[in-house]
VOGU-3710 file (C-alpha; in Angstrom, 3 decimals, decimal comma):
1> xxxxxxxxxx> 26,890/38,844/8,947  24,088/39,967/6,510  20,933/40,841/7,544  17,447/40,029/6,384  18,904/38,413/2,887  16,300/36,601/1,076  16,542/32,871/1,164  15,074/31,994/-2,245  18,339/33,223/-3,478  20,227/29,893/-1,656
11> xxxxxxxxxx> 17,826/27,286/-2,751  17,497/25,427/-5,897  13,321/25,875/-5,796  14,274/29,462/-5,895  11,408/30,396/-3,126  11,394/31,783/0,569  11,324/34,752/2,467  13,934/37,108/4,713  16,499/35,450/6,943  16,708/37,214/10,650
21> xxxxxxxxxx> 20,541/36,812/10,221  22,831/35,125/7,427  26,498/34,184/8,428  29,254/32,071/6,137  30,935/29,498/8,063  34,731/28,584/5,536  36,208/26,002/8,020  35,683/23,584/11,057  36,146/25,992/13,615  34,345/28,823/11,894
31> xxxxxxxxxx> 30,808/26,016/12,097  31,601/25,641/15,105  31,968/29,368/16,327  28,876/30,320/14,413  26,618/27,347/16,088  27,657/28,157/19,519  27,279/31,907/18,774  23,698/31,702/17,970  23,031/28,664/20,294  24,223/31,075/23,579
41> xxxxxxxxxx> 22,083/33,933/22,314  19,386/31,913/22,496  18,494/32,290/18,720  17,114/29,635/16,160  19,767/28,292/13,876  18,846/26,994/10,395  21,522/25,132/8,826  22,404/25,915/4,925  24,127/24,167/2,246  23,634/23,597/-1,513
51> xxxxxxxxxx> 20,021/24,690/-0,485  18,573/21,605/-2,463  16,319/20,350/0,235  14,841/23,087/1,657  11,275/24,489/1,256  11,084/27,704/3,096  8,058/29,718/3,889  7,540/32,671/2,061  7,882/34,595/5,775  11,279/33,044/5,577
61> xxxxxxxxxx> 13,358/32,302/8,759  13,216/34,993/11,835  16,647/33,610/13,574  20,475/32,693/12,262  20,923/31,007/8,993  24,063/29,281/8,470  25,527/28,646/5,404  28,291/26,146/5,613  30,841/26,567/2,799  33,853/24,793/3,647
71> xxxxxxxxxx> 35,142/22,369/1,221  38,901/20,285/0,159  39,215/16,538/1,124  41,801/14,469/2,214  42,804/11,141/1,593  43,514/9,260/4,583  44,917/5,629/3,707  45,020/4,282/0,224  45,488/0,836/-0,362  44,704/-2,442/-3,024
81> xxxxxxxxxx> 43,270/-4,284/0,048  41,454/-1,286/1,847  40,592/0,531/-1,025  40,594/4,648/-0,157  39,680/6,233/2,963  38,746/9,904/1,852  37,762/12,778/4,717  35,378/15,307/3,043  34,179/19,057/4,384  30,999/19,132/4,864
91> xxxxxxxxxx> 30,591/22,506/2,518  32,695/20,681/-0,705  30,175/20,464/-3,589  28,977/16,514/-3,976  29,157/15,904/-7,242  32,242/17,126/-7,512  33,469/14,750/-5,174  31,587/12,386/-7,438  33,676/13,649/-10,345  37,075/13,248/-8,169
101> xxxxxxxxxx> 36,160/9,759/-7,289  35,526/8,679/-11,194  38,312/10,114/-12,518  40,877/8,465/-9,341  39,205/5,180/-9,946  37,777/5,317/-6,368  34,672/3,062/-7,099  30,924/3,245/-5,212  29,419/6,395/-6,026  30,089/6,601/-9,176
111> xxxxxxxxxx> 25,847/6,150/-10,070  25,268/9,329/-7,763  26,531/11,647/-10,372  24,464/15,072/-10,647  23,033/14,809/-7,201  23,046/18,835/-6,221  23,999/20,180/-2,589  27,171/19,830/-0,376  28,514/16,325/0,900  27,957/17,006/4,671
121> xxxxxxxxxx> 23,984/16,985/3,672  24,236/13,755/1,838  24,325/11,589/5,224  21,764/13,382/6,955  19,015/11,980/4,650  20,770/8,995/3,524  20,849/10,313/-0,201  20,206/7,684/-2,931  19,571/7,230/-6,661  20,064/4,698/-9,314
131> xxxxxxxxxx> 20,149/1,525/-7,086  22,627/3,152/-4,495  22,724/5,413/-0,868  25,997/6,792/0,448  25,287/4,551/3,537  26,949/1,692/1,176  30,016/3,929/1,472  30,108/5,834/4,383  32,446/4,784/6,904  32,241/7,821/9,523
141> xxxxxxxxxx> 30,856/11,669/10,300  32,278/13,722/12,452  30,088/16,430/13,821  29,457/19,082/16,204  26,454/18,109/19,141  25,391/21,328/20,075  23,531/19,320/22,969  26,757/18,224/24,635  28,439/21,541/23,321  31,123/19,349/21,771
151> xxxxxxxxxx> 32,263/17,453/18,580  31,639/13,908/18,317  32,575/11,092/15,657  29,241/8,515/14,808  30,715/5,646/12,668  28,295/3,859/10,649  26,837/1,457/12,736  26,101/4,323/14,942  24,408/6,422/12,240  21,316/4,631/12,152
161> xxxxxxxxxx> 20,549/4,782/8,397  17,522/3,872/6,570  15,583/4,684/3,814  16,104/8,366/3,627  16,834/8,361/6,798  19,572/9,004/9,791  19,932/9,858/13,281  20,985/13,039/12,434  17,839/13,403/10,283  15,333/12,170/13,418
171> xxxxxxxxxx> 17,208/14,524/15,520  16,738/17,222/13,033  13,819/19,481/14,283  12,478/22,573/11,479  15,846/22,612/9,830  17,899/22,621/13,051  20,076/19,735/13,762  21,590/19,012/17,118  24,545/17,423/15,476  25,892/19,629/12,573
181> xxxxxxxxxx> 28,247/17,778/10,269  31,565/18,675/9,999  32,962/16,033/7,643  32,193/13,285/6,024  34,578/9,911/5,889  33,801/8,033/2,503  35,708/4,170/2,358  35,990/3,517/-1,811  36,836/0,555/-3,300  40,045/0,782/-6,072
191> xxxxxxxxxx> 39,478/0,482/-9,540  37,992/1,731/-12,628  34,906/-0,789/-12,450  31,461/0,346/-10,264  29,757/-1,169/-8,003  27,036/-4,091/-9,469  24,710/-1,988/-10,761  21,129/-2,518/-9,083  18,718/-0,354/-10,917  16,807/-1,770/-14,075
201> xxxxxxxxxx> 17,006/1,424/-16,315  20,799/2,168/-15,671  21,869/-1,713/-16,620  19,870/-1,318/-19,776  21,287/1,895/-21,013  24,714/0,433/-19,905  24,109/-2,576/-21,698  24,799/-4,959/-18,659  22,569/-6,963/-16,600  21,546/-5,839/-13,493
211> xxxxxxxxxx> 23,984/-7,064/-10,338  27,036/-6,874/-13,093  29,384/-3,637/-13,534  30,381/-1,059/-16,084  33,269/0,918/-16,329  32,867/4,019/-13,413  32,814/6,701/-16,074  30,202/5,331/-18,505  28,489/4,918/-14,959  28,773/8,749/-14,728
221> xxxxxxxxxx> 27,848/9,795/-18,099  24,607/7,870/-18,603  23,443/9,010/-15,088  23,874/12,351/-15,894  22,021/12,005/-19,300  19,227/9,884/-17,260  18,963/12,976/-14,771  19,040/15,135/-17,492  16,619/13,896/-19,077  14,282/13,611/-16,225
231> xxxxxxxxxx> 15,288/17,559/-15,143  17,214/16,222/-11,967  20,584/18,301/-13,196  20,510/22,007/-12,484  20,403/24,347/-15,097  19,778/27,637/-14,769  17,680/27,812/-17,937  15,487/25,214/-17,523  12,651/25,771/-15,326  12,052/21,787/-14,637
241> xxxxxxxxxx> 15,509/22,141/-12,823  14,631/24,716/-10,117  12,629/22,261/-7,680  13,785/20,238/-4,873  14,214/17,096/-7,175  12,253/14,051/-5,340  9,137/16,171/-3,838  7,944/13,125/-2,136  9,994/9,585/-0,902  8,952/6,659/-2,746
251> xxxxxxxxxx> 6,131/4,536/-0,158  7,190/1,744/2,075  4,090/-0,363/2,878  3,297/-3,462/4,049  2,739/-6,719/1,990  -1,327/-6,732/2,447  -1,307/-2,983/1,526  0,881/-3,452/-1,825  -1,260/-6,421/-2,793  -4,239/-3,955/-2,955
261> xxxxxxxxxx> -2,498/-2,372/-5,594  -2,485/-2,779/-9,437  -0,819/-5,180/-10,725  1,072/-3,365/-13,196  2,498/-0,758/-10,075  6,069/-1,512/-9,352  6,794/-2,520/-5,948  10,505/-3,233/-4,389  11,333/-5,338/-1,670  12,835/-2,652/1,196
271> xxxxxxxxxx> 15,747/-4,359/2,593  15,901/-5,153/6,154  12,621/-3,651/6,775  10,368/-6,255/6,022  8,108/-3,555/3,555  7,525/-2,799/0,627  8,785/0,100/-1,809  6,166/1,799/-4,468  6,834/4,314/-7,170  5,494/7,519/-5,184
281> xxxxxxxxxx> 6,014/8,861/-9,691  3,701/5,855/-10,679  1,178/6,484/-8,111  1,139/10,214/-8,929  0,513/9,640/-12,212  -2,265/6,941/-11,927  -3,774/8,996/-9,485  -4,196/11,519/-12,773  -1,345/14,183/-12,123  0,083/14,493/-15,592
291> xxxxxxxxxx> 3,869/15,957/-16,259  3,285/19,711/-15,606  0,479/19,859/-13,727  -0,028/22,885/-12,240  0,470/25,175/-15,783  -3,031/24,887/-16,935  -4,845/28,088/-16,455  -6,922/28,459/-13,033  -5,239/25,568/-11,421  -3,841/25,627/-7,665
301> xxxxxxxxxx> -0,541/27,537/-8,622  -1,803/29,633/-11,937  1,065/28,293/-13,156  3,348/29,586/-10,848  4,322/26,421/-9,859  4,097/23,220/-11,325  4,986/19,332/-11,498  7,680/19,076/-14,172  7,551/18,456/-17,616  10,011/15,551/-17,714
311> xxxxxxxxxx> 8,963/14,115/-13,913  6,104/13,881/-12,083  7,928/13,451/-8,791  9,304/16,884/-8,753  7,795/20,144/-7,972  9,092/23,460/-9,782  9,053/27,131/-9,843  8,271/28,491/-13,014  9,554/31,377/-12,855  7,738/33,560/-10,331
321> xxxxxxxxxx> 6,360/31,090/-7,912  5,880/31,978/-4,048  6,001/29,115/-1,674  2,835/29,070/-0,823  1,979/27,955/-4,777  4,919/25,062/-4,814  2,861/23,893/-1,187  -0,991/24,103/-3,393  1,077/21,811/-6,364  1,873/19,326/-3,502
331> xxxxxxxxxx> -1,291/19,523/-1,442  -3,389/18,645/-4,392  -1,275/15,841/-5,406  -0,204/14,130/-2,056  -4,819/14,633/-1,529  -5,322/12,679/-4,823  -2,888/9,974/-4,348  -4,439/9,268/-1,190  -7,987/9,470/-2,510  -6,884/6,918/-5,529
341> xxxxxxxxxx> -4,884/4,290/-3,419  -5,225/5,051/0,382  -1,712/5,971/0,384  -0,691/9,074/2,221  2,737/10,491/0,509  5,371/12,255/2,746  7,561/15,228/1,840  11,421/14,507/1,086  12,680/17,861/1,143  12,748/19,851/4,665
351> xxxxxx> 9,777/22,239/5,314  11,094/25,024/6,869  8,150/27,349/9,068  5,683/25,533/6,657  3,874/21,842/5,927  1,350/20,446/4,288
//
């Protein structure tokens, strides 16, 4: 166990303070050990993985941080009528698994390529991009309730998943979860095709129509160049990279509140819901919030922090940014967006010991 390590050195924004206490957890038992260490001393538990959705206050966290780093899948059935059942840790690296499924011609996530963190994350907040949510292909997680002091196994139906959402996600309270995910099932169709593909942009650079498919690696590759271009691949050297990705989830209102709306703004029918889905990027830009706002001289983060250059929806440290500046960046936005359309944005990422 380490003490007092600093926590901007485990997220992607590259911000927060001191953790009380800062444990590894390599295996199943090893999670479990560590939650039910800290939970009978009475201590607060914030859970860590690729550290991609976390904002943590620049006082960082006074209890236990766990960071989970197990990883290694295995495949469970395989079969042309089935398709692949495939068992993940909860610590393996995502887009990795991504990578694996591509190049086994396991088809469905094919258009979540370059989506940073660990796998036992991605069900927690329902992760999505490019048309797609790894609710379309997860089948089960198996996790540890730290309520009931045992593990448990939610299969879909059971997860509750919506829009960037979960159970485990509403049962998520500061960063600690009562149920802590141990693996991750994934069901995956055979075959080198993807699934239709339901976003405009990637069926145009694919050359297909949208609800049609491409070949699972072209899939890959143009998402990746489509993230990259927009910042949403992490690079070390590039500043737009060290952010959070998404700062805010894209709007669901109702139909009388999108009608109020430009014409021109895009708006998405939010299945099973009844709403309606804006561009939270569109209205951040209308609303006057330029790429890299934030880098002018005497603005809220004196350019410590800024929107990116390639995307307004992300929020980045530029180099020597404290929390507290990435939190001004998104105060003044989320306050102008709701001055210009009456439409209150909410955070995607965790806040950890901080809001706005």
């Amino acid at each position: 166990m380490t003490e007092h390590k600093l926590l901007s050195s485990l997220t992607t924004l590259g911000t927060g303070g001191a953790a009380g206490a800062l444990t590894e957890a390599f295996s199943e038992q090893e999670i479990i050990d560590a939650v039910r260490k800290a939970d009978d001393a009475g201590e607060a538990l914030l859970i860590i993985g690729g550290g991609s959705n976390l904002v943590i206050a620049d006082d960082g966290f006074p209890g236990t941080v766990l960071r989970i780093a197990s990883s290694g899948y295995t495949v469970e059935s395989e079969d042309s009528c089935g398709g692949v059942s495939v068992v993940v840790q909860a610590g393996h690296n995502f887009d990795e698994l991504v990578h694996t499924a591509v190049l086994h011609a396991w088809s469905g996530i094919e258009a979540l390529s370059g989506i940073p963190g660990l796998t036992g994350a991605t069900p927690v907040q329902n992760v999505g991009a490019y048309g797609t949510d790894v609710s379309a292909t997860i089948a089960s997680v198996r996790v540890w309730d730290r309520l009931r002091n045992a593990v448990q196994t939610f299969a879909h139906a059971d997860l509750k998943f919506g829009y960037r959402d979960s159970i485990l996600k509403q049962s998520t309270t500061a960063g600690s979860p009562r149920y802590v995910v141990l693996t991750v099932e994934f069901q995956l169709a055979l075959g080198r095709m993807s699934a239709p593909i339901r976003y405009t942009e990637l069926a145009r650079v694919l050359g297909v129509e949208v609800g049609k498919r491409a070949y699972s690696l072209d899939v890959r590759r143009e998402v990746l160049a489509l993230r990259t271009g927009k910042g949403m691949v992490l690079d070390a050297g590039d500043r737009d990279t060290w952010s959070t990705g998404s700062f805010f989830t894209n709007p669901l209102v109702t139909a009388d509140v999108a009608r109020l709306l430009p014409a021109d703004a895009p708006k998405y029918p939010a299945p099973d819901s009844g709403l309606i889905k804006l561009s939270a990027a569109w209205l951040i830009d209308r609303a006057g919030f330029a790429k890299g706002f934030g880098l002018e001289p005497g603005s809220v983060s004196s350019g410590r922090a800024a929107l990116s250059t390639k995307h307004t929806l992300a929020i980045t440290n530029r180099g020597t940014a404290r929390t507290q500046d990435v939190l001004a960046v998104a105060r003044a936005v989320r306050a102008g967006v709701a001055a210009k359309f009456g439409i209150t944005l909410e955070p995607e990422p965790l806040l950890i010991g901080c809001s706005l």
